[in-house]
N, C-alpha and C positions, 0 to 999 in steps of 0.2 A: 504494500500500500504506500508508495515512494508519494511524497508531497515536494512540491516547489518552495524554493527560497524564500522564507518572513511567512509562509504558510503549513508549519511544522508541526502543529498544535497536536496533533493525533499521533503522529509520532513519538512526539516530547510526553505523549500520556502514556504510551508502552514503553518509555523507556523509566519511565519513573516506576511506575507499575514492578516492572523487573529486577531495578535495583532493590528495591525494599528487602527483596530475599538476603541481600550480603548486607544487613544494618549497618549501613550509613552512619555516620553521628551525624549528616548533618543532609539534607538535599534542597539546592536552591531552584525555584523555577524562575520562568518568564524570563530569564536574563539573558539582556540583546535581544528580546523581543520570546520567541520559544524555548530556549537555551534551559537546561539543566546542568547542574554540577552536584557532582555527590561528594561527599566530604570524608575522610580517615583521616583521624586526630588522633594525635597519642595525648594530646595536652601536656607534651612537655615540649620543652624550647627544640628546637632544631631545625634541619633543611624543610622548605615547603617545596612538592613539586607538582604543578598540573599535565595532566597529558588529557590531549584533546584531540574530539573527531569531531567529524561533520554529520548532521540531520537532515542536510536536503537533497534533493533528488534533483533529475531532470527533465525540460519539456522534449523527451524524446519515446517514441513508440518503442516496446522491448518487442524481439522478436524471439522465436525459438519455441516450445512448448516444454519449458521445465515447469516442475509443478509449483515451485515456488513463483513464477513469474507474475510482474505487475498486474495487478486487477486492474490498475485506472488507465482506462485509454491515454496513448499520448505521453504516459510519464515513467519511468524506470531510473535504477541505478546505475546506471552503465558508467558510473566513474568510482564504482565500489565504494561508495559511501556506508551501503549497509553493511559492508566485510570492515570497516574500520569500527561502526557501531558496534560489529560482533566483538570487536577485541578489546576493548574497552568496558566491553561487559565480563569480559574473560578476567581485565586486570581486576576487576571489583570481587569477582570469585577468589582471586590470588590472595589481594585484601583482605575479604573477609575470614581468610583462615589463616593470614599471617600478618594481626596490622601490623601499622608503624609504630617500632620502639622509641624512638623521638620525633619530633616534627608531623608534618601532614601530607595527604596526597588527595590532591581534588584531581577529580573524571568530569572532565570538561564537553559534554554532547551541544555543539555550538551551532547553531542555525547562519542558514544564508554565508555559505562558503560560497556556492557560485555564482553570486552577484557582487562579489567583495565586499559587503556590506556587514555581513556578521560578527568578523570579529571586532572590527572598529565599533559597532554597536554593546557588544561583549565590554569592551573596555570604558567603554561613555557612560555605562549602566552603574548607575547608585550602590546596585547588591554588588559590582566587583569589588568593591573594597573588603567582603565579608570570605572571596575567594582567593583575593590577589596569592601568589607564590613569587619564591625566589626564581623558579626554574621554568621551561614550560617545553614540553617535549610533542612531537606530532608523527604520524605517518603518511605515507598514501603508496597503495600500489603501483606497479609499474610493467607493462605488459610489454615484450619487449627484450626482457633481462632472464638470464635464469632465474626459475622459479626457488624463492629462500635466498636469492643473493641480497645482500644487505647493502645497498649503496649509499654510500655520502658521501660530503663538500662541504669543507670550511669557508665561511665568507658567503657571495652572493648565488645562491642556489637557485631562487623564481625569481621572474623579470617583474618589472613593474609596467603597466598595463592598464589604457581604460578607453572605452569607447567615447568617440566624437563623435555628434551629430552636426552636421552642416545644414542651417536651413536657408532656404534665399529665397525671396521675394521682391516681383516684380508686376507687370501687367498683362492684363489677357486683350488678346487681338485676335478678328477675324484670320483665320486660319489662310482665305486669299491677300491679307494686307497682314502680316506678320510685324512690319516695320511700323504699325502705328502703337504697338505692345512692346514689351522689355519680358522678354525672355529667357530664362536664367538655363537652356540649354548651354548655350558657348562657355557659360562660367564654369559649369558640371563639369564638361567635357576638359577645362583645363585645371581642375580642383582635381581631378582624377589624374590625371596624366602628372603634375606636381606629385600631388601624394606618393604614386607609385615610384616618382624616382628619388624621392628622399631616401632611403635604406645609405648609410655612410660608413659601415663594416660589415660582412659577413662573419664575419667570426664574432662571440660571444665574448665579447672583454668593456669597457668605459666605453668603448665610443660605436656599439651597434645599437641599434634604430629602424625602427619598419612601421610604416605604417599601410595598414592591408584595407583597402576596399571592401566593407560584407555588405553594402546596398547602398541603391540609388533609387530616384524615382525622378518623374517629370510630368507633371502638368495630369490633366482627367485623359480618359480614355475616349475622346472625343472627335476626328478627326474635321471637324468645320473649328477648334477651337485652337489657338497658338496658348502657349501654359503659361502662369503667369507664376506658379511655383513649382520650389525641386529640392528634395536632398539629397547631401552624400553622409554615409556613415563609416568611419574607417575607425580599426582599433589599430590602437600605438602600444610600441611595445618598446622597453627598454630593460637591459640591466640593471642600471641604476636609477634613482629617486632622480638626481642632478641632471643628467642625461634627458629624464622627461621632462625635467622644465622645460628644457630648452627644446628638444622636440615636439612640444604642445607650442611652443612661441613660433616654430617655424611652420607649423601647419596653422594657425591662427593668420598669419602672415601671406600663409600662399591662397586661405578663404576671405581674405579684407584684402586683398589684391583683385582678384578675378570679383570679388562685388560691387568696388569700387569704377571698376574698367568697363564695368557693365550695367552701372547707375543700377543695382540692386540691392532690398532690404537686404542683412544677414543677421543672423542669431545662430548663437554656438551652443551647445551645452554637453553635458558628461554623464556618461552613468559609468558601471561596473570600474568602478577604481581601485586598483589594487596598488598598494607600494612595493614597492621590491622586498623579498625578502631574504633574510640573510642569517647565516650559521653558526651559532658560538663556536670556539674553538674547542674551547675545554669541555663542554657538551658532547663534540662530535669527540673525542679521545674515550668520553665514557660510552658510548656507543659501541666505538669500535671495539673497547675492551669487552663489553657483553655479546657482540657477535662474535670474538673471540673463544669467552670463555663456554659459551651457547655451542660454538661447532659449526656458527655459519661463514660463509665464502663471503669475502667481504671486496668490494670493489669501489673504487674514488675515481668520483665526477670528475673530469677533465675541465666543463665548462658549463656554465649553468643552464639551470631548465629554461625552455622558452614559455611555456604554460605556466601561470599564476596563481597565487596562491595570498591568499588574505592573514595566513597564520605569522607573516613579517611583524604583525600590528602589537603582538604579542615580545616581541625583542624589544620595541620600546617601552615596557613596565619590567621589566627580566629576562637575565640569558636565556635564548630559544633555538631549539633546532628540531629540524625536519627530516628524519631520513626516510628512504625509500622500500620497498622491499620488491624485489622481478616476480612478478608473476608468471613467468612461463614463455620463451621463444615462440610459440605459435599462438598466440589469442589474439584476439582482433583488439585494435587499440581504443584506449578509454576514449568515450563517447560515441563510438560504435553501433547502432543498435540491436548487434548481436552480442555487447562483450558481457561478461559474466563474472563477478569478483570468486575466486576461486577460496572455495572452503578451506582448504590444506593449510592458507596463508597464517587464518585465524593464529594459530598454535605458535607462529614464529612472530608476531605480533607481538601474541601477548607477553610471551619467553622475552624478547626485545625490553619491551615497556617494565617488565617488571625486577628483571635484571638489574636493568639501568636506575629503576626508580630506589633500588634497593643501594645500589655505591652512591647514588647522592645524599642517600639517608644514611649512608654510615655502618649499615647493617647488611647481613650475608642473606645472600641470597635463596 
């Protein structure tokens, strides 16, 4: 029963629901909007650590006939949201039959990952101060890599990322007198052609930049009518936080050019914003030592992911990091709508998470 981004509510109620079996001291709701956090207190001083998945699904049709598959037309997990759910329920199991001997560990179930908005919301919300941690640990599968290989990257691992909307406005004209209306076809046509050649490195370091075209439009579907409106929408993509200023200043630049050249209204605006995010060091060392001592094949990113990720939001209140885990050389890749987050993963997950969470707390695992 996968729900879309800020509309998790039913979700956020089976997962609460489930946790109650491994008693909690503590379960927050509504935070960042559906968000739960369940809480393991030792009530005595020491490390705090969060580790966090995602509640939301996609607007994407699943296809296949497993029995577990989506009931709601049009919406699935094809980006294993609900294989990261499962492991976070797995760590609460770990917890409930081994809490923490000093310090705490909040299970972070975070709403609206893939609109970037979640955890910025997560963080803005009044109840964070009831969950804040020193640490905050994350995963996501990766289809693609051997299945159990444990991959990380210190420093900047997801790009930072957000959608532009270009709107322009001008006037509508007889379709035989085009020239008595202002048409915002030519501006399109070269807002597009700009955009596509902005890209200023292929290689993934400080100075790559892409800004990709996912739609346009122009005018009604009328052929007696010249259009008097159009948009473009491209998402920008960068490495770094820095990099995107100045790559929003240069597409900003090249839509107040072609509007201006063409006496038309323009309005910009933004959704799915994501910041870059980035990997403690000393985080990804305790990582590695539990894929170590765990028995898994451990592998280091060359160069960062191009796909984003909102859990950066979380490195600005405390050290955070994100590793990976391969799901398997032949699956079809996340957001697919055949892909399938593979059960097996669960168990190396949780072994991960709670390894880890056990050297930052000082105690054996």
């Amino acid at each position: 029963m996968p729900e879309l981004s800020g509309d998790e509510r039913e979700t956020a109620v089976r997962i609460c629901q489930y946790l109650k079996r491994f008693g909690p001291d503590g379960i927050v709701k509504g935070i960042g909007g559906e968000g739960v956090a369940a809480i393991f207190d030792s009530d005595l001083t020491g490390a705090s650590v969060t580790v966090r998945c995602e509640l939301d699904g996609l607007p994407i049709e699943e296809t296949g006939n497993l029995a577990y598959r989506s009931q709601i037309p049009g919406r699935g997990h094809q980006c294993g949201h609900d294989g990261h759910m499962a492991i976070l329920i797995g760590v609460a199991a770990m917890l409930a039959e081994n809490r923490p001997a000093r310090g705490r560990v909040v299970l972070l179930f975070q709403p609206a990952e893939e609109t970037g908005k979640g955890a910025r919301a997560v963080v803005a919300d009044q109840k964070f101060a009831a969950i804040r941690t020193d640490h905050f640990l994350s995963v996501h599968n990766m289809p693609g890599h051997e299945a159990h290989r444990i991959l990380l990257r210190t420093g900047h691992v997801n790009c930072a990322s957000r959608g532009m909307c270009i709107k322009l406005t001008g006037k509508t004209a007889h379709a035989s007198m085009p020239e008595t209306g202002i048409s915002p076809a030519p501006a399109i046509a070269e807002i597009i052609g700009a955009l596509n050649a902005i890209p200023t490195s292929q290689q993934m370091n400080e100075d790559f930049a892409l800004a990709t075209i996912v739609h346009a439009n122009l005018g009604e579907r009328a052929f007696g009518v010249a259009p008097a409106h159009g948009e473009v929408w491209a998402t920008l993509r960068t490495v770094t936080d820095g990099k995107m200023h100045r790559l929003v200043q240069t597409a900003e630049a090249i839509a107040g050019h072609a509007a201006d050249k063409h006496n038309l209204g323009l309005e910009i605006r933004y959704d799915d914003i994501f910041n870059a995010c980035e990997n403690d060091a000393a985080l990804i060392e305790h990582l590695r030592e539990s894929a170590n001592r765990s028995g898994y094949a451990v592998e280091d990113l060359h160069e960062p992911l191009r796909f984003s990720e909102d859990f950066g939001e979380y490195g600005n209140v405390g050290s955070s990091a994100m590793f990976f885990i391969g799901a398997g050389t032949d699956l079809p890749a996340l957001h697919n709508p055949d892909y399938d987050f593979p059960d097996e993963l669960i168990n190396t997950g949780v072994t991960m998470f709670y390894t880890t969470v056990c050297r930052l707390l000082g105690q054996n695992a």
